[in-house]
C-alpha positions in Angstrom: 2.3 10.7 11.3 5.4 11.6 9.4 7.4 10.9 13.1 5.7 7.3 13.0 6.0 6.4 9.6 9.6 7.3 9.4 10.0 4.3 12.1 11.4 7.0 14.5 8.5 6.7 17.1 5.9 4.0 17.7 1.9 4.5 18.7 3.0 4.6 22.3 5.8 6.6 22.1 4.2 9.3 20.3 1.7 9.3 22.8 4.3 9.7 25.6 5.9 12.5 23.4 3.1 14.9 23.1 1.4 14.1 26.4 -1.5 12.3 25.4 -3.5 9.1 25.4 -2.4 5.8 23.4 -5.6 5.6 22.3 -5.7 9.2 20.6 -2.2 8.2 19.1 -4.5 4.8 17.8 -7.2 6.9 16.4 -5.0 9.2 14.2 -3.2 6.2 12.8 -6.1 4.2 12.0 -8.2 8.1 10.4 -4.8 8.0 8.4 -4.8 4.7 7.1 -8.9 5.1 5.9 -7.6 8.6 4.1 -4.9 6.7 2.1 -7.6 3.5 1.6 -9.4 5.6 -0.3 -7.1 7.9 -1.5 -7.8 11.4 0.0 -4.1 11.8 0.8 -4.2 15.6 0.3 -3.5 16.1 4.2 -3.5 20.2 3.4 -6.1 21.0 5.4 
């Protein structure tokens, strides 16, 4: 996420990058934006 939000990578690159689907890339983004909506931030495990 850090990658993409730095403006480094888009959702399709990233996906190119670690050898996976766009749509996996989509998923993380879109679990990532809910977190923050609602504020669970804390990405510590």
């Amino acid at each position: 996420m850090a990658l993409r939000s730095a403006g480094k990578y888009s959702s399709a690159g990233l996906a190119e990058l670690f050898g996976v689907a766009p749509s996996t890339v989509y998923r993380a983004v879109e679990r990532e934006r809910l977190r923050a909506a609602v504020g669970g931030g804390n990405t510590d495990g």
